[in-house]
C-alpha positions as CSV (number, residue, x, y, z in Angstrom):
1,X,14.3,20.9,259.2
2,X,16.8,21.0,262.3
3,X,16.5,23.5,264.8
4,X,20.5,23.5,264.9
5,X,22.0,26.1,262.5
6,X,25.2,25.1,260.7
7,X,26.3,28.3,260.4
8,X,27.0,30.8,262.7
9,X,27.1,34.7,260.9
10,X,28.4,36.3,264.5
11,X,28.0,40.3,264.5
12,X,24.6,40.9,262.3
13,X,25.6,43.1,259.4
14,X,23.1,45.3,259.3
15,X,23.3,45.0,255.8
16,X,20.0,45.1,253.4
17,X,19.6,44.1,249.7
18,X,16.8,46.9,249.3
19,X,19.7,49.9,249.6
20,X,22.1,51.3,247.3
21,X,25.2,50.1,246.8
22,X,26.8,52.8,249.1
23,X,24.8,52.7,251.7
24,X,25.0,48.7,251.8
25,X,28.9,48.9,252.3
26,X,29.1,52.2,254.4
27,X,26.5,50.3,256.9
28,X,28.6,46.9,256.7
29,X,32.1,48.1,256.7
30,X,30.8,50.2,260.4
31,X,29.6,46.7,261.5
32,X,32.8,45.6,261.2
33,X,34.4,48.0,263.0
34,X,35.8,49.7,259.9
35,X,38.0,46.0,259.3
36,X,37.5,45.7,255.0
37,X,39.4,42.1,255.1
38,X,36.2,41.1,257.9
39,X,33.8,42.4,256.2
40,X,34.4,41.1,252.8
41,X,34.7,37.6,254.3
42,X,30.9,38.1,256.3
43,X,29.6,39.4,252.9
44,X,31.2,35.7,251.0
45,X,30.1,34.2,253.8
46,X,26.1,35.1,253.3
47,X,26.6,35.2,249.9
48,X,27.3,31.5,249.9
49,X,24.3,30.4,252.4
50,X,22.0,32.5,251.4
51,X,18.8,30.8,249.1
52,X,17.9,34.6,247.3
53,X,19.6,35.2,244.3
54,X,19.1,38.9,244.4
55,X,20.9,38.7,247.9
56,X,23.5,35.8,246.4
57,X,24.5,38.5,243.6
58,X,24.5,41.6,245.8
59,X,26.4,40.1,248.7
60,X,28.8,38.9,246.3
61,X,29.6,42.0,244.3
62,X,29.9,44.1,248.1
63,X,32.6,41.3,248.9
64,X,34.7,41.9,245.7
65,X,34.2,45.2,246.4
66,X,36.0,44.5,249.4
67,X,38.1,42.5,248.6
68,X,40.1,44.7,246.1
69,X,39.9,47.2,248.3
70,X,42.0,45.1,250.9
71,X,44.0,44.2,248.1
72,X,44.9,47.8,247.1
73,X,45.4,48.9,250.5
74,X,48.1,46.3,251.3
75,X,50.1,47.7,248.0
């Protein structure tokens, strides 16, 4: 396995699969600085590296989360 990583997550988001839902996106959306667009793309972002399927599915559903919010917002 290479020592080099391929991906580079910048700002840790603090964010853990073993919370509830509110608590995951409160904790990640402060992370970010309170930026919904950046935080949606982080939580893509490790849902599509990531190897656990509970944390694939979780991250995922966050991100849409997320993402509609952005969505509504700019409306």
């Amino acid at each position: 396995m290479p020592k080099e990583r391929w991906f580079s997550p910048g700002t840790p988001l603090g964010w853990r699969k073993e919370w509830p839902s509110e608590k995951r996106r409160r904790v990640a959306l402060r992370h970010r600085k309170g930026d919904v667009l950046a935080t949606a793309r982080a939580l893509q972002a490790l849902s599509n590296v990531t190897k656990d399927k509970r944390t694939k599915i979780l991250a995922r559903s966050d991100a849409k989360y997320f993402y509609d919010k952005y969505r509504r917002k700019r409306r």
